[in-house]
N, CA, C and O of each residue as an XYZ file, in Angstrom:
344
protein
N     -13.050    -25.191    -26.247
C     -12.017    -24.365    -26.854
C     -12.617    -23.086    -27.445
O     -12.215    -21.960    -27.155
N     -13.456    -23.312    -28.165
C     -14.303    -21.635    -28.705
C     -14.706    -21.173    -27.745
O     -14.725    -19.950    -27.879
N     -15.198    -21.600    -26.426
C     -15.755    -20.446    -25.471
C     -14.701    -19.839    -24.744
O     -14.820    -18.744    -24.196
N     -13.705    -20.506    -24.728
C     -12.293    -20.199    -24.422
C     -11.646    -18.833    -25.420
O     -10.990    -17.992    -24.806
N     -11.782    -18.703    -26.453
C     -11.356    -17.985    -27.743
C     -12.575    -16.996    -27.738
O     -12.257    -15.920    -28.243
N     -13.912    -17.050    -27.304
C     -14.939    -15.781    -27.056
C     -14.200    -14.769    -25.863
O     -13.777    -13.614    -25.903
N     -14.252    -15.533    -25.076
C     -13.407    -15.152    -23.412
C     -12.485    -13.636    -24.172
O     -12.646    -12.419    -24.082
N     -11.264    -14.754    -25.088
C     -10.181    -13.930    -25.332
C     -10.602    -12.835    -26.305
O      -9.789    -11.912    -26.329
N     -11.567    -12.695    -27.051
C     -11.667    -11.913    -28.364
C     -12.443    -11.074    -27.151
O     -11.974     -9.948    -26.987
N     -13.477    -11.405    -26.330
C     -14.660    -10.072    -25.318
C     -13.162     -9.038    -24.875
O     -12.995     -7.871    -25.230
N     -11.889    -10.142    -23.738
C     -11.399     -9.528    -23.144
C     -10.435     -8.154    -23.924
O     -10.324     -7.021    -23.458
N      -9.901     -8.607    -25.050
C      -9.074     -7.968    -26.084
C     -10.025     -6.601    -26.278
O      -9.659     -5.472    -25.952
N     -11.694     -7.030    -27.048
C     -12.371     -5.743    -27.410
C     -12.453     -5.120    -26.622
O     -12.228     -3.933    -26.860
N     -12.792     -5.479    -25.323
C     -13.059     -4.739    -23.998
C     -11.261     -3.679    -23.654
O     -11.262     -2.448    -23.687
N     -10.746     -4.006    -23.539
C      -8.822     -3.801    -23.867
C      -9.147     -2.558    -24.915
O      -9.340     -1.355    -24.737
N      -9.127     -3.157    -25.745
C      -9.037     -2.027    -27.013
C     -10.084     -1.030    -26.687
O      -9.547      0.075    -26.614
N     -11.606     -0.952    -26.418
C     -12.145     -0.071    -26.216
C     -11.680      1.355    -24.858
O     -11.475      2.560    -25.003
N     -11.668      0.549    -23.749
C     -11.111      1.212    -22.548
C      -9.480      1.769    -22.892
O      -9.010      2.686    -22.218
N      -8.852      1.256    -23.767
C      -7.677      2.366    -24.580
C      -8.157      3.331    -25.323
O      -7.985      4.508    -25.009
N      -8.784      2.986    -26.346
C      -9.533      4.011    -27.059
C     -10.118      5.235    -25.820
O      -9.867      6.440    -25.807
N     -10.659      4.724    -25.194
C     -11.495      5.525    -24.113
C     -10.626      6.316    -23.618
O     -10.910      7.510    -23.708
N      -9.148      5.910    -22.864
C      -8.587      6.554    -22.479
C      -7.704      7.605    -22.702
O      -7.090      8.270    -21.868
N      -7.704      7.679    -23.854
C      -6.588      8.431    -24.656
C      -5.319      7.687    -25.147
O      -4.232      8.194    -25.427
N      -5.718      6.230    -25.202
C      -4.261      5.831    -25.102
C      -3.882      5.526    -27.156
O      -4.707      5.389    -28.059
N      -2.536      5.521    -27.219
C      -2.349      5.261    -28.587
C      -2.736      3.751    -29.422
O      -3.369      3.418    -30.424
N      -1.891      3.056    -28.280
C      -2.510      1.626    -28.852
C      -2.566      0.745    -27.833
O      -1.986      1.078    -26.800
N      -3.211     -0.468    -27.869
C      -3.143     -1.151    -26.945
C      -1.903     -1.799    -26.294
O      -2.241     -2.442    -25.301
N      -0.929     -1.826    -26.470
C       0.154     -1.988    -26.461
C       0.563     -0.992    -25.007
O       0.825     -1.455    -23.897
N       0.530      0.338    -25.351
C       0.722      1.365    -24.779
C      -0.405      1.509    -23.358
O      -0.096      2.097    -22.321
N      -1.648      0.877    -23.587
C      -2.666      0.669    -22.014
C      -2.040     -0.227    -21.377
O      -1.525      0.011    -20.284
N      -1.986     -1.388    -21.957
C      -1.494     -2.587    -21.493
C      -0.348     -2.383    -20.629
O      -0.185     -2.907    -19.527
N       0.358     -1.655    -21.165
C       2.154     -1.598    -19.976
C       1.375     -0.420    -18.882
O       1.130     -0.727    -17.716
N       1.153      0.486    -19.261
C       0.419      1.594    -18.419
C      -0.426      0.790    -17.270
O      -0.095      0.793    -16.085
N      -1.216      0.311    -17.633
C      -1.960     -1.066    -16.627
C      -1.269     -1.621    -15.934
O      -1.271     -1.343    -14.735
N      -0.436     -2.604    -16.454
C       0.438     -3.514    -15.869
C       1.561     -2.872    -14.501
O       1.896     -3.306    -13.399
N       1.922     -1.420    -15.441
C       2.947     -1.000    -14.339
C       2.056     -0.489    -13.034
O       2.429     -0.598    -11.865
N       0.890      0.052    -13.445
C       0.162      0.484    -12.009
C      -0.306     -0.326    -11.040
O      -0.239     -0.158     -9.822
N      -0.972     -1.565    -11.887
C      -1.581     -2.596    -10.904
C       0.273     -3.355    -10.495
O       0.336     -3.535     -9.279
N       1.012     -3.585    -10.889
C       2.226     -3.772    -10.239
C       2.626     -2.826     -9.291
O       3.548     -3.124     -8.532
N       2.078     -1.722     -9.209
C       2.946     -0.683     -8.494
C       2.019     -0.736     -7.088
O       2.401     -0.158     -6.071
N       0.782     -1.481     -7.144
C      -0.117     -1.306     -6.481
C      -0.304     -2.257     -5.934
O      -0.868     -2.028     -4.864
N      -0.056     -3.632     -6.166
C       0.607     -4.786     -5.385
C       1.574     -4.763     -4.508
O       1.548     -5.463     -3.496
N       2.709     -3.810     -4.854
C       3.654     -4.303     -4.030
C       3.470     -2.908     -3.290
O       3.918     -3.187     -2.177
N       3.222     -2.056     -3.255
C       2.983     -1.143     -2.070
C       2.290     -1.990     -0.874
O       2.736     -2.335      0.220
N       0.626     -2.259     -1.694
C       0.266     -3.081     -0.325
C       1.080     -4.236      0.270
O       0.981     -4.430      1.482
N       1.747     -4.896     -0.350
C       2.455     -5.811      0.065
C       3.294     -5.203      0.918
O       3.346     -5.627      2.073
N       4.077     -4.138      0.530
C       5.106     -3.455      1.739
C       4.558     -2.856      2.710
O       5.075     -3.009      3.817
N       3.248     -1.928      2.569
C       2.427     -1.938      3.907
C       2.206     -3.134      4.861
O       2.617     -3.013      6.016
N       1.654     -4.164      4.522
C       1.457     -5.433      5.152
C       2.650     -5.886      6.368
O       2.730     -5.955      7.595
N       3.388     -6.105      5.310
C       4.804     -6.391      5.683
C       5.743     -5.187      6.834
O       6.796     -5.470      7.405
N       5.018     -3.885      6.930
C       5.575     -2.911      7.640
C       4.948     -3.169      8.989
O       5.534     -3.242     10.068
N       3.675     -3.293      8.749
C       2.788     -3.306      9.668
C       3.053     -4.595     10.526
O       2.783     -4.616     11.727
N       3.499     -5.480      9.979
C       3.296     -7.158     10.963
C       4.922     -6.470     11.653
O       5.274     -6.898     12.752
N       5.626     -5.642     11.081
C       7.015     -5.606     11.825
C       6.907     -4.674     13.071
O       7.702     -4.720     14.009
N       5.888     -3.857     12.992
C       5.495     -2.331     13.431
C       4.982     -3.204     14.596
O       5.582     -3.199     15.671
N       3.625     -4.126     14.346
C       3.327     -4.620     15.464
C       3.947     -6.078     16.312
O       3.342     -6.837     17.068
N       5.210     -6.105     15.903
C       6.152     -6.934     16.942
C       6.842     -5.612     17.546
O       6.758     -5.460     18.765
N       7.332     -4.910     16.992
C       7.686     -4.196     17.954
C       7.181     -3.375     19.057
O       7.929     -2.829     19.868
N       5.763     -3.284     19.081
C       4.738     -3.126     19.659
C       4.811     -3.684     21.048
O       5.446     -3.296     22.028
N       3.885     -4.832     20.855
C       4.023     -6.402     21.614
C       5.565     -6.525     22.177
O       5.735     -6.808     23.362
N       6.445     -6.354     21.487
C       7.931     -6.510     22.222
C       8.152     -5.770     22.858
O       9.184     -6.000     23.489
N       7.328     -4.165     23.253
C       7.785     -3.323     24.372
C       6.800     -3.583     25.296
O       7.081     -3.654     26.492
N       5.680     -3.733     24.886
C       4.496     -3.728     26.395
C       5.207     -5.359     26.984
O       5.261     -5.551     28.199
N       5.542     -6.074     26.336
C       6.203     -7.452     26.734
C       7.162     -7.199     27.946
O       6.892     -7.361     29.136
N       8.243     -6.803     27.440
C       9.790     -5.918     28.380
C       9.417     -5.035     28.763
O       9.677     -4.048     28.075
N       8.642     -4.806     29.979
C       8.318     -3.239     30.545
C       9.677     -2.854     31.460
O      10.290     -3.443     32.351
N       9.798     -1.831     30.920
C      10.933     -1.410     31.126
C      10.921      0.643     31.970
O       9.812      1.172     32.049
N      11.635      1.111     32.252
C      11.169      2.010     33.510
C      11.373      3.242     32.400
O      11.404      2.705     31.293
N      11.534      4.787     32.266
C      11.325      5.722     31.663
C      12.370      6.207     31.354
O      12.696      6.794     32.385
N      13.546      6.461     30.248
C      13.966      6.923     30.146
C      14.416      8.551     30.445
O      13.459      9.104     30.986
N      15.276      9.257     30.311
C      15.636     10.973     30.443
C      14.915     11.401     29.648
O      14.380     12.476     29.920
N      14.599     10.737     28.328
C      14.053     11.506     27.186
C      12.820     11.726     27.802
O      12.447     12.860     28.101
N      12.084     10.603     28.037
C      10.524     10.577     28.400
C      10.159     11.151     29.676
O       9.032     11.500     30.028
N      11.112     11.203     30.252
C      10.701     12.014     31.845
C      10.670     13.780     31.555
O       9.814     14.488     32.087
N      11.805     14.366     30.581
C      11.579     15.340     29.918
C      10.303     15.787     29.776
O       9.669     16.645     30.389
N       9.934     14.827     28.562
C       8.881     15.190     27.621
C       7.748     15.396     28.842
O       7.330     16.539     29.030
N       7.162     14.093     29.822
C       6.879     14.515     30.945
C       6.635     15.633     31.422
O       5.486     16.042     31.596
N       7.532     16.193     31.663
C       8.214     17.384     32.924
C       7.515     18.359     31.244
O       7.001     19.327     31.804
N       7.364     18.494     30.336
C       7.352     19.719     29.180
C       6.005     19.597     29.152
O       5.380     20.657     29.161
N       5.019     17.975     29.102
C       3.813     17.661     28.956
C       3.189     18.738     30.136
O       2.680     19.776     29.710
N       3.221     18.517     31.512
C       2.482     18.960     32.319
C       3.038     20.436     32.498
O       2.352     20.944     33.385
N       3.743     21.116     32.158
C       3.929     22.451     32.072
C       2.997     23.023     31.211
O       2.315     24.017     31.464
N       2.986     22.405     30.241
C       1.933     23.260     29.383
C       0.620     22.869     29.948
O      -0.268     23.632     29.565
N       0.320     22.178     30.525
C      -1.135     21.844     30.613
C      -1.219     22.507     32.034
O      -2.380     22.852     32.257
N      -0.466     22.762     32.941
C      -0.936     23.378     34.137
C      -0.961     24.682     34.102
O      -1.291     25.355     35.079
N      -0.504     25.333     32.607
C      -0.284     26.771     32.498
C      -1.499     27.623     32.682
O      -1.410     28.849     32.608
C-alpha cells in the first residue's frame, strides 16, 4: 500500500511540476488540457484506422469485380495521352 501511495505522490509532483513548467495555472487546468488532447488523439487515430480498413475493402472490392472503363475514364484517357504526345 505505501509503494502504491509513493507511485501516487511521484506521479502528482511530476503533474504539478510539468504544469508549473508549462505555463499552466493549476493543475486542474493541465490535467483537462492533457486529457482533452490525448482524447483528441485517440480517437483521430482510431478514425484513421477505421477509414483505412473501409478505404481498403473498397480497394479489394474493385480489383475483385473487374469491370470495363467507364466514359469518364476513357476521357481522362483520350486527355492523358494528348498531353503526353504533345
Amino acid at each position: 500500500m505505501e509503494t502504491n501511495n509513493l507511485k501516487v505522490e511521484k506521479a502528482r509532483f511530476e503533474a504539478e511540476k510539468a504544469a508549473f513548467l508549462a505555463g499552466f495555472s493549476s493543475l486542474t487546468d493541465f490535467v483537462i488540457f492533457t486529457l482533452q488532447n490525448k482524447s483528441d488523439e485517440i480517437i483521430k487515430d482510431n478514425e484513421q484506422i477505421s477509414l483505412s480498413q473501409k478505404d481498403k475493402q473498397i480497394f479489394f472490392d474493385a480489383l475483385a469485380n473487374d469491370s470495363l472503363p467507364n466514359n469518364y475514364l476513357k476521357k481522362a484517357l483520350q486527355e492523358y495521352n494528348s498531353l503526353i504526345n504533345q
